[in-house]
C-alpha positions in Angstrom: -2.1 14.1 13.5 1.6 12.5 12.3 1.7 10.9 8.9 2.7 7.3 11.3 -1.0 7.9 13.1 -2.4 8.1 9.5 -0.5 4.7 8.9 -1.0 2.8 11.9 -4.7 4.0 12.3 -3.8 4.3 15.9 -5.8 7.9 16.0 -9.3 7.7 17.5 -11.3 9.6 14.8 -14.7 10.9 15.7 -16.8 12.0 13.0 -14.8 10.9 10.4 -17.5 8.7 8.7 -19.0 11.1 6.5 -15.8 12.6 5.2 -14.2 8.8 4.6 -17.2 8.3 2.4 -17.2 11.6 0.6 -13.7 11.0 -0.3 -14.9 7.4 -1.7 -17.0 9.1 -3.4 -14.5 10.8 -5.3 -13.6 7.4 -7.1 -17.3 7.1 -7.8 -17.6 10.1 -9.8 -16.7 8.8 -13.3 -19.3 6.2 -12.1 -22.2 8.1 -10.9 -24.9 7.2 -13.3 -23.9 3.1 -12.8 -23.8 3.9 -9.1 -27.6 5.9 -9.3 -28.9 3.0 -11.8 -28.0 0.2 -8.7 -29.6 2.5 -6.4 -32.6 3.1 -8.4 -32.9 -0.8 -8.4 -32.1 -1.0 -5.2 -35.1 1.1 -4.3 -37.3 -0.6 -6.3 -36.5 -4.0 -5.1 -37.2 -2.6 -1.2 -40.3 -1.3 -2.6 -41.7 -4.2 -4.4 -40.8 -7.0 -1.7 -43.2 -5.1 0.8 -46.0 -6.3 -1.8 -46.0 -9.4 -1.3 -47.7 -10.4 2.0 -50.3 -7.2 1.6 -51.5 -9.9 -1.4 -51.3 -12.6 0.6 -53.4 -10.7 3.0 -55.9 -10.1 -0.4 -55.7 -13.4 -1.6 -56.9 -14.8 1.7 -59.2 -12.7 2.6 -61.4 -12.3 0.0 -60.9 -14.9 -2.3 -59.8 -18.1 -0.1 -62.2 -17.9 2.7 -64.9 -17.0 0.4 -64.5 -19.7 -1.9 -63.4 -17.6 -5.2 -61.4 -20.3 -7.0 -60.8 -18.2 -10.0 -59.7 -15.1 -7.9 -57.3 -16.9 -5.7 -55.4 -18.4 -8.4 -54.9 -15.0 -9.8 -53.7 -13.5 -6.9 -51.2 -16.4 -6.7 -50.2 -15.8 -10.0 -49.3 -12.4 -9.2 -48.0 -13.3 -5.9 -45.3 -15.4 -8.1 -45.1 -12.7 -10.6 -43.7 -9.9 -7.6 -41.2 -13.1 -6.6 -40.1 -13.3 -10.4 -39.5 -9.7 -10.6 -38.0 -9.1 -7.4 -35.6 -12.2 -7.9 -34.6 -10.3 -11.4 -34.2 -6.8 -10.0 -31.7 -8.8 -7.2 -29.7 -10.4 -10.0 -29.0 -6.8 -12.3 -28.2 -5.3 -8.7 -25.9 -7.5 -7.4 -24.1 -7.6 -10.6 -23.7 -4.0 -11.6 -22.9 -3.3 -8.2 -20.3 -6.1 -8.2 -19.0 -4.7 -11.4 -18.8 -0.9 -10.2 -17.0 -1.9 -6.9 -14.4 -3.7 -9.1 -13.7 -0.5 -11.7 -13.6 1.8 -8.3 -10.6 -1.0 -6.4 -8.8 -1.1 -9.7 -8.8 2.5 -9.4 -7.4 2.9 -6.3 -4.8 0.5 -6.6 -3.4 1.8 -9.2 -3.6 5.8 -6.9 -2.0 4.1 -4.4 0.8 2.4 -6.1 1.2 5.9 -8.0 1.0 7.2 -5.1 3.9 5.1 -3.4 6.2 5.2 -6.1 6.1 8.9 -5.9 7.2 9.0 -2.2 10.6 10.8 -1.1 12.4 7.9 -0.1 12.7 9.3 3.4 9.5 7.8 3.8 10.3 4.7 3.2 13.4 4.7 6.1 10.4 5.0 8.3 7.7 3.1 7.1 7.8 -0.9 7.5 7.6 -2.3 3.8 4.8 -4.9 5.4 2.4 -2.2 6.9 3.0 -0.3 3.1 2.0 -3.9 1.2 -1.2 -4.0 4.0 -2.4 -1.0 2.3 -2.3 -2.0 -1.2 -3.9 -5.3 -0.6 -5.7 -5.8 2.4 -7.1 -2.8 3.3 -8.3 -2.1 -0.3 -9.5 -5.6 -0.3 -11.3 -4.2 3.0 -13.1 -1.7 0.9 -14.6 -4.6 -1.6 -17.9 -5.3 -0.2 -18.3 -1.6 0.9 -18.6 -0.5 -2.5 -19.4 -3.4 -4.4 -22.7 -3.8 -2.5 -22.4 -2.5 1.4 -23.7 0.9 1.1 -26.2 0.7 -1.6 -27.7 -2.0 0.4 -27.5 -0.6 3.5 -29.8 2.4 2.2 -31.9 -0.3 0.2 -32.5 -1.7 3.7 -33.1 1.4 5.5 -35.6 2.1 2.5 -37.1 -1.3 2.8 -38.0 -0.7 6.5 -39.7 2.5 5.8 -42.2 0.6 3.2 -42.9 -2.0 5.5 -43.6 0.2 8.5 -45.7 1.8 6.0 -47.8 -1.1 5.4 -48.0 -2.6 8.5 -49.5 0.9 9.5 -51.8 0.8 6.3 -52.5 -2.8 7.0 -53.4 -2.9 10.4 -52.2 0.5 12.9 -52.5 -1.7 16.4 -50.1 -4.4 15.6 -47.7 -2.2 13.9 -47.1 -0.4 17.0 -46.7 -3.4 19.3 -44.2 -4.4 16.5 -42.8 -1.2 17.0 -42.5 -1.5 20.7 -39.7 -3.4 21.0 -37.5 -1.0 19.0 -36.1 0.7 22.3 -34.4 -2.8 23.0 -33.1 -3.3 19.3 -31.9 0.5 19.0 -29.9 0.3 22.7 -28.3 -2.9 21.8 -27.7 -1.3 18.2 -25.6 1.5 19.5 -23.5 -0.8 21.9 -23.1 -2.6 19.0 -22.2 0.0 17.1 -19.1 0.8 19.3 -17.8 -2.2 20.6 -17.6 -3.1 16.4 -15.6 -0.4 15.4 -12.9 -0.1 18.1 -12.7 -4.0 17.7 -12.2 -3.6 13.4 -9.7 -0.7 14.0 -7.7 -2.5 16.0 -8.0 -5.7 14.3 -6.3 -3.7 11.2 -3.5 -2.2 13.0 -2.6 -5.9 14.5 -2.5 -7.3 10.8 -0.2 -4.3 9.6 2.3 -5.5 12.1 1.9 -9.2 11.0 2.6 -8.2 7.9 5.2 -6.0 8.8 7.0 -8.5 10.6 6.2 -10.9 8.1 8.1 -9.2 5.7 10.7 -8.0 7.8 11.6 -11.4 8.7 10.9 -13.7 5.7 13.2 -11.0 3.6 15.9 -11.7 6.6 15.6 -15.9 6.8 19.2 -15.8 6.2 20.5 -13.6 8.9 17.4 -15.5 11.4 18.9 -18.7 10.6 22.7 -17.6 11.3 22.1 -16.8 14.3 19.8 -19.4 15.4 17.4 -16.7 16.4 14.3 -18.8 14.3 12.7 -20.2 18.0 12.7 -16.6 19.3 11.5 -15.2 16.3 8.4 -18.0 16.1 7.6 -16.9 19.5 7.6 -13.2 18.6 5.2 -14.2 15.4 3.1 -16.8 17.8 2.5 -13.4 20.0 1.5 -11.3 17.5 -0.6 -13.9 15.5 -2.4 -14.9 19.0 -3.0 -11.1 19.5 -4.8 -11.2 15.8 -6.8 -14.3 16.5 -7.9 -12.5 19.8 -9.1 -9.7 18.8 -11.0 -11.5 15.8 -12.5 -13.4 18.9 -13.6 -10.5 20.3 -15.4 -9.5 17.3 -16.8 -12.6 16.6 -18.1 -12.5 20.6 -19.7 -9.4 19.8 -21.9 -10.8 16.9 -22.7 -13.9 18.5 -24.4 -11.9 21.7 -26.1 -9.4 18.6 -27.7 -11.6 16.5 -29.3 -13.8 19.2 -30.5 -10.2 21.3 -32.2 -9.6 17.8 -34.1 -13.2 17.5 -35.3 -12.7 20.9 -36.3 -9.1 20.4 -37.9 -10.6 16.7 -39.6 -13.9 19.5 -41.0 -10.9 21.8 -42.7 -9.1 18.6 -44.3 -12.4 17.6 -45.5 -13.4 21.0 -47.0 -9.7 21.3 -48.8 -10.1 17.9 -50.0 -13.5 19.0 -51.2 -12.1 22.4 -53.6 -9.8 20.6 -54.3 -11.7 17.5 -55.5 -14.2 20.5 -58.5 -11.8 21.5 -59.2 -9.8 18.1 -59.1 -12.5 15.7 -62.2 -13.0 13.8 -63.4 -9.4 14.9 -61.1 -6.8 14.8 -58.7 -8.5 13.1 -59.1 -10.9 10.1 -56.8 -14.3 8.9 -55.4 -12.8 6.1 -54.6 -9.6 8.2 -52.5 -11.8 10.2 -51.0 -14.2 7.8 -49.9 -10.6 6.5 -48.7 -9.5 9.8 -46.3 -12.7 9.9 -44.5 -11.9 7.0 -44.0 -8.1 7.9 -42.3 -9.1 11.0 -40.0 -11.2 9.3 -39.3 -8.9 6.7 -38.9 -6.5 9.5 -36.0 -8.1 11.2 -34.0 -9.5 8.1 -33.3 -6.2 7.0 -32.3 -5.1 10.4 -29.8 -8.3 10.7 -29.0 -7.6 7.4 -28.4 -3.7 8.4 -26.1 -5.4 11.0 -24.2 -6.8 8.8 -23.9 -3.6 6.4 -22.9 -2.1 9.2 -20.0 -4.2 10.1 -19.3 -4.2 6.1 -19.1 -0.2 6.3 -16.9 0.0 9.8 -14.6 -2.6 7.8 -14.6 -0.6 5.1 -14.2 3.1 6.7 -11.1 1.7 9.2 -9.5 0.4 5.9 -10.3 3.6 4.0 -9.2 5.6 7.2 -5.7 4.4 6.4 -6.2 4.1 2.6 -6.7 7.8 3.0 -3.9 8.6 5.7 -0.8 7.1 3.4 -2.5 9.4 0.3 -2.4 12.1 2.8 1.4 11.5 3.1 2.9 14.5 0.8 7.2 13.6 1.3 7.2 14.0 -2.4 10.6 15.9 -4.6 8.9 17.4 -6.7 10.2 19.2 -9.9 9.8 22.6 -9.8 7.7 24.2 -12.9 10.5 25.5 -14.8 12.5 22.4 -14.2 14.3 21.3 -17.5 15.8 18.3 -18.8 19.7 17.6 -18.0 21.8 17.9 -21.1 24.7 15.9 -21.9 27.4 16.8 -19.1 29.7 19.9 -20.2 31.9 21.2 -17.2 31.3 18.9 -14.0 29.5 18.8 -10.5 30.0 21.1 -7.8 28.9 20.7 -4.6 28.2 24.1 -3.0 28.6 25.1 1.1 26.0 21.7 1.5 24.1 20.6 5.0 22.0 18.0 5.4 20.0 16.1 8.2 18.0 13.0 8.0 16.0 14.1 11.1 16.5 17.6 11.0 18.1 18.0 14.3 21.7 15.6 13.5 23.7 17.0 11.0 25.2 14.5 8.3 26.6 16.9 6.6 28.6 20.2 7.0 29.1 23.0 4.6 30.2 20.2 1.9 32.3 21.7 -0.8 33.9 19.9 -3.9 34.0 19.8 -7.8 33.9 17.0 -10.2 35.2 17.8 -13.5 34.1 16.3 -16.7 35.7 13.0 -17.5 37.5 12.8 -13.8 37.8 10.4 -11.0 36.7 11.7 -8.1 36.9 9.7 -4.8 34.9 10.1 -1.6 36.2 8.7 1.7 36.7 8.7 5.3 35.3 6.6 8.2 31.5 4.7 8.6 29.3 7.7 9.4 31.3 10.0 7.8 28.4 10.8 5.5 29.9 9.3 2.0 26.8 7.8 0.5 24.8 10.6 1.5 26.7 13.2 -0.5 25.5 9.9 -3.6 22.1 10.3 -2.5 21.5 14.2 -2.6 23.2 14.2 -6.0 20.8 11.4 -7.3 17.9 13.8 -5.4 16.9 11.2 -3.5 16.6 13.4 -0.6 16.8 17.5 -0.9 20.0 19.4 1.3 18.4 21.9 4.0 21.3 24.2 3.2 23.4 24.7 0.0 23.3 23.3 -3.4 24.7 21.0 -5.8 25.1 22.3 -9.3 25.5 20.3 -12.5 27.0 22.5 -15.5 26.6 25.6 -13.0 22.6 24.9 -12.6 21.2 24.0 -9.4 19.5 20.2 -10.0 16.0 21.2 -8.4 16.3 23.2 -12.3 16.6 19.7 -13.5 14.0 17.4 -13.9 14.2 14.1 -11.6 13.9 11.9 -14.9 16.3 13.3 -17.0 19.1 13.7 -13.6 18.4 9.9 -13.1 18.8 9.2 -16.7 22.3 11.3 -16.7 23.6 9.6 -13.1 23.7 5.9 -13.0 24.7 5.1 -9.4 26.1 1.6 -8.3 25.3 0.9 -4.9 26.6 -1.2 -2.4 24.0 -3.5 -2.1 22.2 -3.2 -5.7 18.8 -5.0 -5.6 18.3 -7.4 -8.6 14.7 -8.4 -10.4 13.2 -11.5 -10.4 13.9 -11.6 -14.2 16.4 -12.2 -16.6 19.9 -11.0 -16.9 19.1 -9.6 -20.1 16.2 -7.7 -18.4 17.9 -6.4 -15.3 20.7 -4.6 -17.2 18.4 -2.9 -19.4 16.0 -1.4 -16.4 14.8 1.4 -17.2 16.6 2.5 -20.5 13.7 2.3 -22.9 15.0 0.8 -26.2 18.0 -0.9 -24.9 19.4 -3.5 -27.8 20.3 -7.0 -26.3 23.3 -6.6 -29.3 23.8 -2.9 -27.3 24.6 -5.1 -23.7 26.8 -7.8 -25.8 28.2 -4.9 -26.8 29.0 -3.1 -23.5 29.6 -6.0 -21.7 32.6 -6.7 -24.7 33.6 -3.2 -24.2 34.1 -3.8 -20.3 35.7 -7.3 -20.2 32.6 -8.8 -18.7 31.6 -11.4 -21.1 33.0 -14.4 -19.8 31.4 -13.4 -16.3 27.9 -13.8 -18.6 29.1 -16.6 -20.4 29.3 -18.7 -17.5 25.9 -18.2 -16.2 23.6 -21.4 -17.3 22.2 -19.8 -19.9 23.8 -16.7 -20.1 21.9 -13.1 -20.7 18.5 -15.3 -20.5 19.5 -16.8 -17.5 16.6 -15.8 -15.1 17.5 -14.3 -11.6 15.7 -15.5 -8.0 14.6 -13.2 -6.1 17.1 -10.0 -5.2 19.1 -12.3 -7.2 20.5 -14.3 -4.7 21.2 -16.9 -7.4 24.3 -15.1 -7.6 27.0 -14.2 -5.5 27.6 -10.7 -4.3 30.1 -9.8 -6.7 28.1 -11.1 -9.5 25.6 -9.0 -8.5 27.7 -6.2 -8.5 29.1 -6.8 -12.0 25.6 -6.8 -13.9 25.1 -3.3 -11.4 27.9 -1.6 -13.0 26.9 -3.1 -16.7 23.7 -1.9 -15.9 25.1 1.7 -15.2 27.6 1.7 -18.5 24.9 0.6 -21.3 22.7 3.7 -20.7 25.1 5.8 -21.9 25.1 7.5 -18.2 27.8 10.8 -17.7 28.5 10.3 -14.6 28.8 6.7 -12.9 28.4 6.8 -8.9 30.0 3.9 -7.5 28.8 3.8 -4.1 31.2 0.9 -1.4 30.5 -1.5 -4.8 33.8 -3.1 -4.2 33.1 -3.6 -0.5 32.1 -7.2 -0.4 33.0 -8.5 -3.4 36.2 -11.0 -3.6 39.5 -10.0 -5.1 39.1 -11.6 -8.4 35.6 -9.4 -8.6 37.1 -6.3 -7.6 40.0 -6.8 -10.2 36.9 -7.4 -12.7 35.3 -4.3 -11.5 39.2 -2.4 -11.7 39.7 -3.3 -15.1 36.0 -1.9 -16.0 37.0 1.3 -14.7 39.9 1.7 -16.5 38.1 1.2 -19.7 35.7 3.6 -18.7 38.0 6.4 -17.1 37.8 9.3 -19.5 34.9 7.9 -21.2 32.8 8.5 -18.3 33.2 11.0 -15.2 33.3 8.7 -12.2 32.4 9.4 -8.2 33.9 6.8 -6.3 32.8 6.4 -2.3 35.2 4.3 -0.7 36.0 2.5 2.3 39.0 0.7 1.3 41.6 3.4 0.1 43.3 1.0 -1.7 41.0 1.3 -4.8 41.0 4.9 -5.1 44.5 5.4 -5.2 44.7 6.6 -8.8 41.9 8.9 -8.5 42.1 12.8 -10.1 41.5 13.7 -6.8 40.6 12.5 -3.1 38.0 14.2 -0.9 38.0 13.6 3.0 35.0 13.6 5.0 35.5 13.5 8.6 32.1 14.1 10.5 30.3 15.5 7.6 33.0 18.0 7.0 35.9 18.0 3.9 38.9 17.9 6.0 40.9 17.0 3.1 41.2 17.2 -0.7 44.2 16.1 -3.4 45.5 13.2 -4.8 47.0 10.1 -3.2 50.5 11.5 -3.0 49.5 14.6 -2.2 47.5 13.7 1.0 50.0 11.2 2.5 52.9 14.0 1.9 50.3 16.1 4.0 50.1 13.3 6.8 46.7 14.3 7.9 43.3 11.8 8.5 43.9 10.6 5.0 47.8 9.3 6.1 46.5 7.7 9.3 43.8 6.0 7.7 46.3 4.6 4.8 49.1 3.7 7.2 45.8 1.7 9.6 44.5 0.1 6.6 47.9 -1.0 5.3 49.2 -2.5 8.9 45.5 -4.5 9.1 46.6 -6.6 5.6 50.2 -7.0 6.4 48.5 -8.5 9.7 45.7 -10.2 8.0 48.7 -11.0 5.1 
């Protein structure tokens, strides 16, 4: 089975129920002797309700039709006394299960969002955002009643139908088997039932994983949907996919309402039976109180089995949402750091990349036998057409994705010897697109660099000549960003990026297209900041626009994943190669544009 089966649930899994719930059951652990306190309840509650009318039955009898005042009102008493303590042992059950299913959700949120957060990003260039936000609240959501009360109940129930059968047998054999003889019906239309229900939930999940997933999709989008007029076509797309929900909740919804009403008529045809004989026994085989007790039973009979009915559907929920609660932890695309892994000291020598292939798919190559060095406190620039594979040589040296062939060595040590945290801490990469917080300025330049000083960002942002850029925000390093920050512009973006980068004391800054769409007054901002930190820093600069690299230490050429090309500016236009052609293209498009 693929990891996207796992996700979409769209695998038709036989047998899986018991393993699901053994796996839940590993979230239970730390709270086995809660969860066995609930069940002991739980049994004792089934076991004390069945009580009741077999009183009745006494109280009737053999005090009320024999006049015993004095007995009868004791019976009553205790009669009340069994409602008392059954009402009691409901309340501590409902709420210690209610508070164990909490503890265990809690729980498995926070595995999951570990769990996610530890996820090669390949993953993620597969997996829809929306169908990844389903898991965390939804389908946990889905497990709520499942452990907070669904399967404790559902073998209170099963319990609770035992002890009755058992007293209707005790009480009175005859009419507990024709009770009983209607369980053929009830058992057939259990088992359709039974089907019907859990091919409907399944694929009532996977429908509101792509709702979401487009929901996301699109709502994150408005701006590009509203550009091009596309928000009628993409309303219809939703209006499909929501009418496909609201169908299949139909169908599951038609399924109940032909269940319940088959068990009321199977629950009429038990009480017409008991009538039918009560009609000739009473008052010689069969006594009043006998009866009165009989009525009861069958009622208590078929609550429980509605209310198994509706434990079942409460454990198919749960089981489909813990199907694919279990599928994305079975997902293993991790990086992991290799036991002997080390931390990344402060940068001595420089980066080499070594003979390095990669393939996003495994079958495409991005890269070719890439070989280059950056040396300590150089400018290094990366260019050469779209698809050339530039921001995937910034990706393998941030680790985001591991090379199938070569390596990239830092100081002469390969970085899986490196640990992810400390390379991370060490490269600071800008990207073309940076994505901003939904907090402060303040806030998003100091992510993740524990202990950051807001006089240590006045500082750098001095150092860099960026200051008035914060000064003319509203409120300046407390100015609080929307979401992505798209209360700036691009460029602005881009600026508190590269601050961000510079105040963690980073040795080596990637710069990743981050002058790409920015205006010229921005990328003059961005120019000067490089200056300042040229020497200071060791800089990898991937570039589209060969204009901004020109004073680089050195150039490197990718042409189809391959260096075709390395040397400085003068040195590759004297050598009139791809590097020449591309200057000389660049150059006539702003003379035109010019």
């Amino acid at each position: 089975m693929t990891e996207q089966l796992h996700l979409d649930g769209e695998a038709e899994q036989r047998g899986l129920d018991w393993r699901l719930l053994r796996r839940l059951g590993e979230f239970l652990r730390p709270h086995l002797w809660w969860v066995l306190a609930g069940l002991g309840i739980a049994i004792a509650t089934s076991a004390i309700a069945p009580v009741r009318p077999y009183l009745s039955k006494i109280a009737v009898d053999e005090y009320l039709l024999v006049g015993k005042w004095s007995g009868f009102v004791g019976m009553l008493a205790a009669i009340g006394g069994v409602v008392l303590l059954t009402a009691a042992l409901q309340y501590g059950r409902t709420y210690l299960l209610q508070w164990i299913g909490q503890r265990v959700l809690f729980e498995i949120r926070l595995r999951l969002y570990e769990h996610v957060q530890r996820l090669a990003i390949a993953f993620f260039d597969r997996t829809p955002v929306g169908r990844l936000v389903t898991r965390v609240t939804n389908d946990v959501e889905g497990l709520s009643e499942l452990l907070s009360s669904g399967l404790v109940l559902l073998i209170a129930d099963v319990l609770l139908l035992f002890w009755i059968v058992g007293f209707m047998l005790a009480t009175e054999w005859r009419l507990a088997l024709l009770t009983l003889s209607v369980m053929p019906i009830l058992i057939a239309a259990s088992i359709v039932f039974r089907i019907k229900v859990r091919r409907a939930y399944r694929l009532l999940r996977q429908q509101l994983a792509r709702l979401n997933g487009f929901l996301s999709e699109y709502i994150g989008g408005i701006a590009t949907t509203q550009l091009f007029g596309q928000q009628e076509r993409q309303f219809a797309r939703f209006e499909r996919l929501n009418r496909r929900y609201r169908d299949l909740y139909h169908r599951v919804v038609f399924y109940y309402a032909v269940f319940f009403p088959t068990v009321d008529l199977v629950w009429a045809l038990a009480i017409v039976l008991i009538l039918w004989y009560a009609a000739g026994a009473l008052g010689h085989s069969l006594s009043v109180g006998t009866l009165l007790a009989f009525m009861q039973y069958v009622e208590m009979f078929f609550r429980p089995i509605r209310d198994l009915t509706e434990r079942y559907n409460t454990l198919q929920s749960g089981l489909v949402a813990a199907e694919r609660i279990f599928g994305l932890l079975q997902v293993q695309q991790f990086i992991e750091d290799r036991p002997d892994a080390q931390p990344m000291p402060p940068l001595q020598r420089g980066i080499e990349f070594r003979n390095v292939s990669f393939s996003y798919d495994g079958r495409t190559p991005v890269l070719r036998n890439v070989s280059f060095f950056v040396g300590k406190g150089e400018i290094v620039a990366i260019v050469g057409a779209t698809g050339a594979g530039k921001s995937t040589v910034a990706a393998l040296l941030c680790r985001m994705y591991e090379p199938q062939q070569g390596d990239i060595l830092i100081d002469g040590r390969s970085i899986r010897c490196i640990t992810q945290q400390s390379l991370r801490q060490r490269i600071a990469l800008v990207l073309q697109q940076d994505v901003l917080l939904s907090r402060t300025v303040e806030e998003n330049i100091a992510f993740g660099r524990p202990g950051i000083t807001r006089a240590r960002i006045e500082e750098t942002l001095q150092w860099l000549g960026l200051q008035p850029f914060i000064e003319r925000l509203p409120q300046g390093l407390d100015t609080r960003l929307g979401e992505r920050g798209v209360n700036l512009s691009a460029g602005e973006r881009q600026l508190i990026a590269l601050c961000r980068a510079v105040v963690g004391n980073a040795d080596v800054i990637v710069l990743d297209e981050a002058t790409a769409h920015v205006d010229s007054l921005t990328e003059e901002l961005i120019g000067k900041a490089l200056e300042r930190i040229r020497g200071h820093r060791t800089l990898l600069v991937i570039a589209h626009r060969l204009a901004t690299v020109q004073g680089a230490d050195r150039i490197v050429v990718l042409h189809r994943g391959e260096v075709r090309e390395l040397g400085t500016h003068e040195e590759l236009l004297a050598a009139g190669g791809i590097y020449a052609r591309l200057y000389r293209l660049q150059a006539m498009a702003q003379g035109v544009a010019g």
